[in-house]
C-alpha positions as CSV (number, residue, x, y, z in Angstrom):
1,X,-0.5,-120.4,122.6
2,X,-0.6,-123.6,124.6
3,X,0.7,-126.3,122.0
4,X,-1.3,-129.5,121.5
5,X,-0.3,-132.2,123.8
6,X,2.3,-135.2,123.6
7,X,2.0,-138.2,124.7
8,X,4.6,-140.0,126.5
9,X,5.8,-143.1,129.4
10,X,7.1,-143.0,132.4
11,X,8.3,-146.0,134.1
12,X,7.3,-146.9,137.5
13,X,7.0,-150.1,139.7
14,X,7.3,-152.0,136.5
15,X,5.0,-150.6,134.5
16,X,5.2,-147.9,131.5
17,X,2.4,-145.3,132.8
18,X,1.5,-142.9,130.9
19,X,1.7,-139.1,130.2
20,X,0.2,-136.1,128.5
21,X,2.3,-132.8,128.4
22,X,1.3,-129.9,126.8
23,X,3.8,-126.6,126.7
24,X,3.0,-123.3,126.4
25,X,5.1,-121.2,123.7
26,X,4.8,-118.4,126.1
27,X,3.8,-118.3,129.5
28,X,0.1,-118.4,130.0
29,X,-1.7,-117.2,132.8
30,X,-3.7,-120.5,134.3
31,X,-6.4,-120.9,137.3
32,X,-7.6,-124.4,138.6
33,X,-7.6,-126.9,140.8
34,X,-5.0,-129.3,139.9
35,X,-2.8,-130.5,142.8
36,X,-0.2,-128.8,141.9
37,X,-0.1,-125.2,140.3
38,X,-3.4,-125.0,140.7
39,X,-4.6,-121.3,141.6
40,X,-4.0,-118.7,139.7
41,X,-1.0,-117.9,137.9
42,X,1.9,-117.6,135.0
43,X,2.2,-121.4,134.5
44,X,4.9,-123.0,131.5
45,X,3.2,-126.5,131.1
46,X,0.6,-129.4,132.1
47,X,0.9,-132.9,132.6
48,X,-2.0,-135.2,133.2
49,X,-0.3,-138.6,134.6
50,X,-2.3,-141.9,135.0
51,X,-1.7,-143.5,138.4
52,X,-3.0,-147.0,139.1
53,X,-6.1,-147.1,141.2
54,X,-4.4,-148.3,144.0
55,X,-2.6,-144.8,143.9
56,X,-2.2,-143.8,148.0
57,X,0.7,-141.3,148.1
58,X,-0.2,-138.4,150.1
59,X,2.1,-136.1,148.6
60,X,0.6,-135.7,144.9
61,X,1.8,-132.4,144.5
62,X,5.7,-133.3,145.4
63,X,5.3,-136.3,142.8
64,X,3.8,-134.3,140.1
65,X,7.1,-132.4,140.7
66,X,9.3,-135.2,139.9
67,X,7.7,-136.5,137.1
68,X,8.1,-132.6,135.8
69,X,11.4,-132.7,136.7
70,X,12.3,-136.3,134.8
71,X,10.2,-134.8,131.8
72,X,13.1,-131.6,132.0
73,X,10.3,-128.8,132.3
74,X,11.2,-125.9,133.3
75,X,9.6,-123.1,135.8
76,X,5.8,-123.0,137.4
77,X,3.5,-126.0,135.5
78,X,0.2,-127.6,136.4
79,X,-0.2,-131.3,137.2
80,X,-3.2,-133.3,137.2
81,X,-3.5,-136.9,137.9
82,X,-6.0,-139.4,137.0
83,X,-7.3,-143.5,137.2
84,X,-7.4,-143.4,133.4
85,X,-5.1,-143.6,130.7
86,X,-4.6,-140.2,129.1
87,X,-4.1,-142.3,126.0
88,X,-8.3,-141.8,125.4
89,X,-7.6,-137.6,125.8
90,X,-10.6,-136.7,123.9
91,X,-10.0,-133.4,122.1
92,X,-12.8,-130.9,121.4
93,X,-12.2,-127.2,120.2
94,X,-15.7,-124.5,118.8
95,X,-14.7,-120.8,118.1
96,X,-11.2,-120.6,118.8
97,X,-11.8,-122.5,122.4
98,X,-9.6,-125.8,122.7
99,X,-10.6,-128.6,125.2
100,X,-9.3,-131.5,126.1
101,X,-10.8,-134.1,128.6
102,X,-10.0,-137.7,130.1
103,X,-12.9,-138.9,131.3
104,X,-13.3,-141.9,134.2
105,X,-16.9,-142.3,135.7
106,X,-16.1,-145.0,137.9
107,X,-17.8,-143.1,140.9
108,X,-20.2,-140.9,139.5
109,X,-21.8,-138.5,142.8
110,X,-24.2,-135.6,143.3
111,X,-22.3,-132.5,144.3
112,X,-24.4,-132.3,147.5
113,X,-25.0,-135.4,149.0
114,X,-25.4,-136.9,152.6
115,X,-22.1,-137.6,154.5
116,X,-20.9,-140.9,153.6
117,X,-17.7,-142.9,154.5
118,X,-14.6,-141.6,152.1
119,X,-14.3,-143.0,148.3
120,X,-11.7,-145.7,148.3
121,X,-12.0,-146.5,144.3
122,X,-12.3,-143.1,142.4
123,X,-13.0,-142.1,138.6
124,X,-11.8,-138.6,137.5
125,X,-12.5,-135.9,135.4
126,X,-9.8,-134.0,134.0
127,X,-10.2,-131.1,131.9
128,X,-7.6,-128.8,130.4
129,X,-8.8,-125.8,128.6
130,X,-7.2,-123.0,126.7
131,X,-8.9,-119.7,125.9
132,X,-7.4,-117.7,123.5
133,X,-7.6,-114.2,124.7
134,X,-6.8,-113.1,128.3
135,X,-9.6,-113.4,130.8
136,X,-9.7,-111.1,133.9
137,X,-9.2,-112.9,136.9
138,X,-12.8,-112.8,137.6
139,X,-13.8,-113.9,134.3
140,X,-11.1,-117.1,135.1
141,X,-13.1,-117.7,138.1
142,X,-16.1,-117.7,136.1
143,X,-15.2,-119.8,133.2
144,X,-14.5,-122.4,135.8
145,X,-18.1,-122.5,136.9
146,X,-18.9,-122.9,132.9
147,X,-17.0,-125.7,132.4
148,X,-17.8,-127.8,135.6
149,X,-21.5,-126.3,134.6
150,X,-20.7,-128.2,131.2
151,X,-19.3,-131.1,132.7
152,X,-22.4,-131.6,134.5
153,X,-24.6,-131.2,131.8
154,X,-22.9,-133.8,129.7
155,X,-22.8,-136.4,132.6
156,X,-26.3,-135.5,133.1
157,X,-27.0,-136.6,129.8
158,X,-25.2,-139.5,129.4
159,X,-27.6,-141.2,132.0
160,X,-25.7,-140.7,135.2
161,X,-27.5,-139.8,138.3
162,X,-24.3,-137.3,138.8
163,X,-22.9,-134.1,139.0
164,X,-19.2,-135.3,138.5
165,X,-16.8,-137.4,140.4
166,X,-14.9,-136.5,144.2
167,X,-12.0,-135.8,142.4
168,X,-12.4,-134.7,139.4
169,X,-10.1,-131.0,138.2
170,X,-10.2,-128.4,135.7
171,X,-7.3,-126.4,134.9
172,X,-7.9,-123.3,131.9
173,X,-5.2,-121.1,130.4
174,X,-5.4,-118.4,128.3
175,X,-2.7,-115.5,127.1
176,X,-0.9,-113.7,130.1
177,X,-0.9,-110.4,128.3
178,X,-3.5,-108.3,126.8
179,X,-7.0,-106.3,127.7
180,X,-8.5,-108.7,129.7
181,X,-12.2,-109.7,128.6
182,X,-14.5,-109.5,131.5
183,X,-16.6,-111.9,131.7
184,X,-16.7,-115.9,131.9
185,X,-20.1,-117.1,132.1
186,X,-22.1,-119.8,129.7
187,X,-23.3,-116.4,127.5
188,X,-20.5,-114.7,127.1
189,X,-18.0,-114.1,124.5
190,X,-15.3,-117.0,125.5
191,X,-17.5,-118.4,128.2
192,X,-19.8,-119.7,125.8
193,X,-17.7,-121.9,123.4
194,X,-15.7,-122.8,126.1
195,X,-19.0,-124.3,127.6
196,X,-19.6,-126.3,124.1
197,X,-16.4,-127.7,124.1
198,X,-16.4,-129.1,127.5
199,X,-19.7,-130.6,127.0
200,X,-18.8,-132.1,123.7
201,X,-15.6,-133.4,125.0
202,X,-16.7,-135.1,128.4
203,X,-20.1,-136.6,126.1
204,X,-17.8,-138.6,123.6
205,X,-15.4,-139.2,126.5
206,X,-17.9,-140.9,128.4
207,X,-19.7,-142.6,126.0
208,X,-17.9,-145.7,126.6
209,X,-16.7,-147.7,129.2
210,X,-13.6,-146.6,130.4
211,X,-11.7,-149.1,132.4
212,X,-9.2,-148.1,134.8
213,X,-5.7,-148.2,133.7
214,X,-4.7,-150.6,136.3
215,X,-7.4,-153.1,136.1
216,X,-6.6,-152.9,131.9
217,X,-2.8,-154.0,132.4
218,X,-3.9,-156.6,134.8
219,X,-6.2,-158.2,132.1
């Protein structure tokens, strides 16, 4: 079971930034993209940390690390990072499928799209997802494809010429042990209310206007 998350501040250059942890009562087995523990694997915990816009460390991975470390969890975890404060986590769950999304749109793009020079100011997407019996690793793979499918759908709907942003992540988690269900796909068992959630949870999150963390504080 992946506990609901908590938030909490770190502080950093004189600010208190903050933090959403979740922890797993028992090791889950995880696959995403996050920059670090993403991939597939046992993973302990989450965090989703807000950086300031100006954010231009190069080593993402080695400072998700710390801030694991200063928070005192222990063994393989997954850390996200985003422009936004976590604060706005919007939290969606639809037949026994939990979801939880911060959403920043600040630079919505089409998957494939001409070159263009690289994004300096970026909005991000970050989902966390738990599913509640084990997936396959196939099916893991899949469900990622449902939820960014998801995710899609709901920008597409909130009027955004857009498939997502450059850096948006999705990290899902479901029990390590167990007959693994084979399938992940928008029709299937866990696939589907794992699609519903997503949706619903990146709509309401990006209803609003959601203004950086950094450019907030500095107002």
């Amino acid at each position: 079971m992946l506990n609901e998350p908590f938030l909490t501040t770190r502080r950093e250059a004189g600010w208190d930034i903050p933090l959403l942890v979740w922890r797993a009562e028992a090791p889950l087995l995880a696959v995403g993209s996050a920059p670090l523990g993403g991939g597939i694997g046992v993973r302990r915990w989450v965090v989703n940390a807000t950086v300031p816009m100006s954010y231009d460390r190069d080593d993402p991975a080695d400072h998700l690390g710390e801030l694991a470390e200063g928070l005192g969890l222990a063994g393989p975890g997954v850390g996200l990072l985003t422009g936004v404060d976590v604060a706005e986590v919007v939290a969606r769950a639809d037949g026994g499928v939990r979801v939880w999304a911060t959403v920043g749109l600040g630079t919505p793009v089409w998957a494939a799209a001409a070159p263009a020079a690289p994004v300096q100011r970026v909005g991000t997407v970050n989902i966390v997802g738990y599913v509640p019996m084990r997936l396959s690793e196939a099916a893991l793979v899949n469900a990622v494809a449902t939820a960014t499918e998801a995710k899609a759908q709901a920008i597409w709907e909130l009027g955004l010429p857009a498939t997502g942003t450059p850096t948006d992540a999705v990290t899902l988690l479901c029990p390590a042990d167990g007959d693994p269900a084979p399938y992940g796909g928008p029709r299937s068992t866990w696939g589907a209310p794992l699609a519903r959630a997503v949706h619903a949870a990146v709509l309401a999150g990006g209803a609003g206007t959601v203004v950086p963390w950094s450019d907030r504080r500095a107002g």
